[in-house]
C-alpha positions as CSV (number, residue, x, y, z in Angstrom):
1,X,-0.7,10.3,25.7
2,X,0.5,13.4,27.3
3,X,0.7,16.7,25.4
4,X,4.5,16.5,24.6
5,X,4.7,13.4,23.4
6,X,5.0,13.6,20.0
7,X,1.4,12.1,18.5
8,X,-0.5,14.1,21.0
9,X,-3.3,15.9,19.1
10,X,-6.4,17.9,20.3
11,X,-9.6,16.9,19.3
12,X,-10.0,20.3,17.0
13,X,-6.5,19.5,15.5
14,X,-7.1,16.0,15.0
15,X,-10.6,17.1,12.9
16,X,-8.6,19.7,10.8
17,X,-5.9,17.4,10.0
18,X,-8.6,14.5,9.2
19,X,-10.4,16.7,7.0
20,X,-7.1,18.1,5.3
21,X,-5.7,14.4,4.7
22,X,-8.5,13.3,3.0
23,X,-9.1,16.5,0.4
24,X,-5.4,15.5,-0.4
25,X,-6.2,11.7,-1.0
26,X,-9.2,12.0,-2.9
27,X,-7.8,14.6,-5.2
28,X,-4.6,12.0,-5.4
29,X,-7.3,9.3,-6.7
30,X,-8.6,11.7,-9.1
31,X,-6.1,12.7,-10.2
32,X,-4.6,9.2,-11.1
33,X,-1.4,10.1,-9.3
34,X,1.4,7.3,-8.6
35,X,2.0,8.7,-5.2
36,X,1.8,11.8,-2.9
37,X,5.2,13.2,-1.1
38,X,4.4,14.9,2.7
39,X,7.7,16.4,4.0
40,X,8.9,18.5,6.3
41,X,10.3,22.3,4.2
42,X,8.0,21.1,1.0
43,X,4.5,21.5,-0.2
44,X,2.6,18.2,-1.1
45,X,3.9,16.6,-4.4
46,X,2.5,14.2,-6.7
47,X,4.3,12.2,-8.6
48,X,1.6,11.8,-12.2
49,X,3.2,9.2,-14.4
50,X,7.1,10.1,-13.8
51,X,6.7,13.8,-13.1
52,X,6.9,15.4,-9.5
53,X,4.0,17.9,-9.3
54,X,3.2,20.3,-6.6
55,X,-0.2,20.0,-5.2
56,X,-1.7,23.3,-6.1
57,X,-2.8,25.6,-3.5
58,X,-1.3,24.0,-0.5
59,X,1.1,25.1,2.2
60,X,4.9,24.3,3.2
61,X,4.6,21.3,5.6
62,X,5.7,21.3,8.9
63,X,6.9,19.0,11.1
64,X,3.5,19.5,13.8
65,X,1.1,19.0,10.8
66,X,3.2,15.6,9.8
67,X,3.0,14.8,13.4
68,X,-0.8,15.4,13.4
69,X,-1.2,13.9,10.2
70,X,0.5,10.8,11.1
71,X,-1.7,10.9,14.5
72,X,-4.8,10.3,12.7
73,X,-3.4,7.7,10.2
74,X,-2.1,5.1,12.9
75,X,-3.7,3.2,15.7
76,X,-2.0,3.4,18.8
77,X,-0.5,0.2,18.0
78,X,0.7,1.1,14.9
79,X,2.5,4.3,17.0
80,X,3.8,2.5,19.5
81,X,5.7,0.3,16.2
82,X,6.9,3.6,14.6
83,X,8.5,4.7,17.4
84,X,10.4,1.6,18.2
85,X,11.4,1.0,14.4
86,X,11.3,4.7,13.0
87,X,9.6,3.5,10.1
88,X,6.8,1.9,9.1
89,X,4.8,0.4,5.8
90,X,1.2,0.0,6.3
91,X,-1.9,-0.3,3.6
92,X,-4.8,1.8,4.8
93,X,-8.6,2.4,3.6
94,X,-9.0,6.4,3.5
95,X,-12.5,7.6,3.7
96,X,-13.9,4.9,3.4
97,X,-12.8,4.6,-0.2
98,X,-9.9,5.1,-1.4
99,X,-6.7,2.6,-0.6
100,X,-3.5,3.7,-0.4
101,X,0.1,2.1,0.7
102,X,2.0,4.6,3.6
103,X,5.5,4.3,4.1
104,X,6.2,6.5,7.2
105,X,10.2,7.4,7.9
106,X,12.2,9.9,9.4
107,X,15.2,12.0,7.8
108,X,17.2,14.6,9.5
109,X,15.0,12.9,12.4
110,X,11.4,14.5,10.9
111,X,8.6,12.5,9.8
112,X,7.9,11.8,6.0
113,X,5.1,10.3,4.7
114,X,4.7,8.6,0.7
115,X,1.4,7.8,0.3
116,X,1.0,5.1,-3.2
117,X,-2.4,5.0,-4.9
118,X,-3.7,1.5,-5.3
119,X,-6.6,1.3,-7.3
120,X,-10.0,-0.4,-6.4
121,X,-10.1,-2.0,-10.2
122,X,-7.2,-4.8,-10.8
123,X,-6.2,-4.2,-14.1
124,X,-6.2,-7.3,-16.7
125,X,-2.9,-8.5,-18.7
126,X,-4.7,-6.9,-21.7
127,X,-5.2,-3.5,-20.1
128,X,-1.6,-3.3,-18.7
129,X,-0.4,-4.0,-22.6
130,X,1.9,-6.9,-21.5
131,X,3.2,-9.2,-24.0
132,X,0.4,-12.3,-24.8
133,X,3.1,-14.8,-22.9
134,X,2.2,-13.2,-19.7
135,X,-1.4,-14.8,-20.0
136,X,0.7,-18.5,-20.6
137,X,2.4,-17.5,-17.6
138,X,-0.6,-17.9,-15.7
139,X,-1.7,-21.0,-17.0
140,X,1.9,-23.0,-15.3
141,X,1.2,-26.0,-13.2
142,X,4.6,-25.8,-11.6
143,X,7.6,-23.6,-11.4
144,X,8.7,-20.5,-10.0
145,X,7.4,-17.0,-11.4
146,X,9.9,-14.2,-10.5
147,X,9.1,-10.5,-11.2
148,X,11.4,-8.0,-10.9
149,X,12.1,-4.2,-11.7
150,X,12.7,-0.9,-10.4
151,X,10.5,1.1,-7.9
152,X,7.5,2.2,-9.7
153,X,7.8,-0.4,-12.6
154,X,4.8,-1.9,-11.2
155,X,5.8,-5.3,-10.2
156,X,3.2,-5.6,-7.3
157,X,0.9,-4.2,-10.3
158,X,1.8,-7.4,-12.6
159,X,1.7,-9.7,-9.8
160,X,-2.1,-9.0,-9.6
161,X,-2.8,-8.9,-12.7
162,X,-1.8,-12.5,-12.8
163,X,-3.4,-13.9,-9.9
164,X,-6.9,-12.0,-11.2
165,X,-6.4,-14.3,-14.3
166,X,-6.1,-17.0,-12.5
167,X,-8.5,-16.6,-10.4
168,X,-10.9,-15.6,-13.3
169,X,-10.0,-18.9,-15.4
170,X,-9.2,-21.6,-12.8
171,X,-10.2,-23.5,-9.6
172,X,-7.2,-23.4,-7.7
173,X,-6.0,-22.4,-4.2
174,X,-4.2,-19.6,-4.2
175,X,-2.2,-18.0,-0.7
176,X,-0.6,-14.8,-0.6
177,X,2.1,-13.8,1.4
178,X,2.3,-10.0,1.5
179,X,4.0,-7.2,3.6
180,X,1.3,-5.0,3.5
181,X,-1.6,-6.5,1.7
182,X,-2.3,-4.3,-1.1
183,X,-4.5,-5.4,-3.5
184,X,-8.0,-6.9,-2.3
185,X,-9.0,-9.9,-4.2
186,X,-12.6,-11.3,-3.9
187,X,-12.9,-15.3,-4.9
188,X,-13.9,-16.3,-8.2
189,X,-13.4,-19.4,-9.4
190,X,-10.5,-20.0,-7.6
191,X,-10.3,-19.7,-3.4
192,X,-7.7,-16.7,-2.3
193,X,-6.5,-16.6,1.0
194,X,-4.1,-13.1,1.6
195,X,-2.1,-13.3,4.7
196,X,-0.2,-10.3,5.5
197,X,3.5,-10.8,7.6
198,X,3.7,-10.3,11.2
199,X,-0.2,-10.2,11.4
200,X,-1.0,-13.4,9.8
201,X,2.2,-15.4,9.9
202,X,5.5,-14.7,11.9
203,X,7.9,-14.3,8.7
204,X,7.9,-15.4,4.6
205,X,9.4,-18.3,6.0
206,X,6.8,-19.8,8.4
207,X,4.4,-18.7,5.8
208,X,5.9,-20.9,3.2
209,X,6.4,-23.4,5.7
210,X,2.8,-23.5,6.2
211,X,2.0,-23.8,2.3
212,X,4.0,-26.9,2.6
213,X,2.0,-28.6,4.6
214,X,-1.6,-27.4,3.1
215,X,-3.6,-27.9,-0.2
216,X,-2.6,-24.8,-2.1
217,X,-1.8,-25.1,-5.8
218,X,-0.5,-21.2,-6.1
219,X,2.0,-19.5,-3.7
């Protein structure tokens, strides 16, 4: 990339914004934040349960230190998408350890950045506090689940939670179809195969076109 194009970085810039991205992360994890807000005119906020919080000790953001930011987050591939679509949702591994969802956008045509915590552990029906006929839920051997709710309600959250019991309980085959994949399950007793739209399938519907035609038990 030449220097004006606008995900140019210099190698120093690229280390300092590196570094700088990931003391904000991990203190996100720590601090057991829903999400952290990067925008152009604003400090870093968290949002900790349902407040916004500034992120102590941190500048105003700029538009070059979103642009530099965003440099070291995507692949070139990933750039190349954000410029066509002018936004973008993507799961990433930070530092090798903590995983967060990005949602990159513009508004008043700067960048913005909402980074979403998703935690390593995948929280049990009992730890979440849901009602005892979410576990029966999971025990169904047909029907259609739907899970709804506001932003932040934790849908995706619930969603896991069930599939974990499953997979904990019962020998089934289990495909996801996600946009990102978020959560990382690991096989128990059942088989779970997490394919991610437009990497791993063209579209929901090819995906569940597919499912038709395989052995799965859970969609």
């Amino acid at each position: 990339m030449r220097p004006d194009e606008p995900y140019w970085n210099e190698s120093k810039n690229v280390e300092v914004a590196s570094i700088y991205l990931n003391s904000l992360l991990s203190e996100t994890a720590k601090k057991k934040a829903v999400s952290l807000h990067l925008t152009v005119g604003s400090q870093p906020v968290w949002r900790i349960s349902t407040e916004l919080v500034p992120v102590p000790d941190t500048n105003i953001m700029t538009s070059d230190s979103l642009n530099q930011i965003i440099g070291v987050v995507l692949s070139e591939e990933e750039i190349v998408m954000l410029k066509e679509q002018k936004q973008l949702v993507i799961v990433k591994t930070i530092a090798d350890a903590f995983r967060f969802r990005i949602n990159i956008f513009y508004q008043k045509r700067l960048p913005s950045l909402t980074f979403f915590y998703i935690p390593e552990h995948i929280s049990s029906i009992s730890e979440l506090l849901l009602p005892p006929i979410v576990a029966d839920l999971a025990r169904m051997h047909s029907g259609l689940l739907v899970i709804s709710g506001t932003h932040g309600s934790g849908k995706t959250t619930t969603a896991a939670s069930i599939i974990e019991q499953i997979n904990q309980t019962q020998k089934r085959r289990i495909i996801s179809l996600e946009k990102p994949v978020e959560y990382s399950f690991v096989s128990k007793q059942s088989i779970i195969e997490q394919r991610q739209i437009g990497q791993d399938t063209p579209s929901f519907k090819d995906g569940i076109r597919m499912c038709l035609e395989e052995d799965v038990d859970v969609v």
